[in-house]
N, C-alpha and C positions, 0 to 999 in steps of 0.2 A: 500499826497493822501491816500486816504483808499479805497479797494477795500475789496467787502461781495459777500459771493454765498451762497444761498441759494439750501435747499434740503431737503425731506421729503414730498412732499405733495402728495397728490392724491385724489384716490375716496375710501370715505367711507361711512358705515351705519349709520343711525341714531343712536347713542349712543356707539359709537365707537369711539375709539382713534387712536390720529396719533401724532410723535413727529415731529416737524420740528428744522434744523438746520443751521447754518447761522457763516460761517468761516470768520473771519476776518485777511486781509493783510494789509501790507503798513506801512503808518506810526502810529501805532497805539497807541502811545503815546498822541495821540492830543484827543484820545476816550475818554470821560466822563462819556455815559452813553450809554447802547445799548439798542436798544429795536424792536417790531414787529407788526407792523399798518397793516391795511388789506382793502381793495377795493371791494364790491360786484359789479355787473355789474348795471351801472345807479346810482351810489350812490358815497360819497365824500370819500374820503381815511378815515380812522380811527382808531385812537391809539387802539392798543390790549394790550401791555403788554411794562413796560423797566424795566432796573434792571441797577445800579449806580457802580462805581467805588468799593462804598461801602455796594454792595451788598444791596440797601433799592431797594425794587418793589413797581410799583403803575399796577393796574389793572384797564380796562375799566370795570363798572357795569356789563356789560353783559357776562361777561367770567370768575368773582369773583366764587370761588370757583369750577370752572373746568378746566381752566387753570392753566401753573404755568410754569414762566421764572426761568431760573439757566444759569449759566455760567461755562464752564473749563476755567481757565486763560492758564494753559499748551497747549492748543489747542487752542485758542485762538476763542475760539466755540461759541455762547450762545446760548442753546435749549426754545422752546415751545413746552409744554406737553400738548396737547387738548386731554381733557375726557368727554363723555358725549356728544358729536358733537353731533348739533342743523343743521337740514338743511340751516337755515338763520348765523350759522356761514360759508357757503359755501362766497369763496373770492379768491383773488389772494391775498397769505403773502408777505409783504415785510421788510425784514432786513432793520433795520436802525441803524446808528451809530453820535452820533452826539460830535459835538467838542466846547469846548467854545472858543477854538481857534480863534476869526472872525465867531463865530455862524454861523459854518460849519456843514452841514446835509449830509450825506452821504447813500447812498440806494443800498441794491440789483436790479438785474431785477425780483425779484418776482418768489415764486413758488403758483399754485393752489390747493386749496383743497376745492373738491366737495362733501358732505355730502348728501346723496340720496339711497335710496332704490332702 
């Protein structure tokens, strides 16, 4: 099992940044690749950012060049740096961690970040 907590969100300005972060426990060996999907309210969950074993990121279009995933392996951490916050990037974030193990998906409960004047 893999247990994620996330933390960092809140309310920011339009054009403001926020970092969020997302600790991973357990068995974390079975991890592949980590990464952070996000949920607006009425809308489908959707990939934001992962970053691989070996350090390759893929970014969803709409966060390309304002986002940016990194990882502490010592802290066993992986951060999102949102710059630039778009009100329509407002969501609940959710950690994810996934395993090729038996194509195991593992999830926080999610933090919010509301982007509003």
């Amino acid at each position: 099992q893999v247990q994620l907590v996330e933390s960092g969100g809140g309310l920011v300005q339009p054009g403001g940044s926020l970092r969020l972060s997302c600790t991973a426990s357990g068995s974390l060996f079975r991890i592949n690749s980590m990464g952070w999907y996000r949920q607006a309210a009425g809308k489908e969950r959707e990939l934001v950012a992962t970053i691989t074993r070996g350090d390759s990121t893929n970014y969803a279009d709409s966060v390309k060049g304002r986002f940016s995933i990194s990882r502490d392996n010592a802290k066993n951490t992986v951060y999102l740096q949102m710059n630039s916050l778009k009100p329509e990037d407002t969501a609940i974030y959710y950690c994810n961690a996934y395993s090729l193990i038996g194509a195991m998906s593992y999830w926080g409960k999610g933090t919010l970040v509301t982007v509003s004047s």
